[in-house]
C-alpha positions, 0 to 999 in steps of 0.5 A: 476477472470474475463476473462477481468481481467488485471494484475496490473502493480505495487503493494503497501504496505500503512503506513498510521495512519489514517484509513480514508485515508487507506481506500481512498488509497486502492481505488484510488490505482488501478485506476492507476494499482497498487494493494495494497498488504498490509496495516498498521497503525504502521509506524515501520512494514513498511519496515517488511510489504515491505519485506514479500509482495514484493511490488514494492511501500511503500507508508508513508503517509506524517505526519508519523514520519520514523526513520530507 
């Protein structure tokens, strides 16, 4: 770690079938001080992912179908 290294703001988990835009995702994310702390392309995990990484953010890319 950096000494001019800032703390993010936020955190995010990414659901998102498609690896392109999980990758595009994970790159733009902290540009806007939010860290992805994990990642999925199973839309069912998504609310298993949110509870073991305590992120702040669930991103659902739109297209993925959510059935709680």
């Amino acid at each position: 770690m950096s000494k001019n290294h800032v703390p993010e703001a936020a955190t995010a988990v990414v659901i998102d079938s498609n690896p392109l835009r999980q990758r595009r995702t994970k790159r733009l994310l902290p540009l806007h001080e939010i860290e992805v702390v994990g990642m999925s392309s199973v839309v069912e995990r998504a609310a298993e992912f949110a509870d073991i990484h305590g992120c702040d953010l669930l991103i659902v890319a739109l297209g993925e179908d959510v059935s709680a």
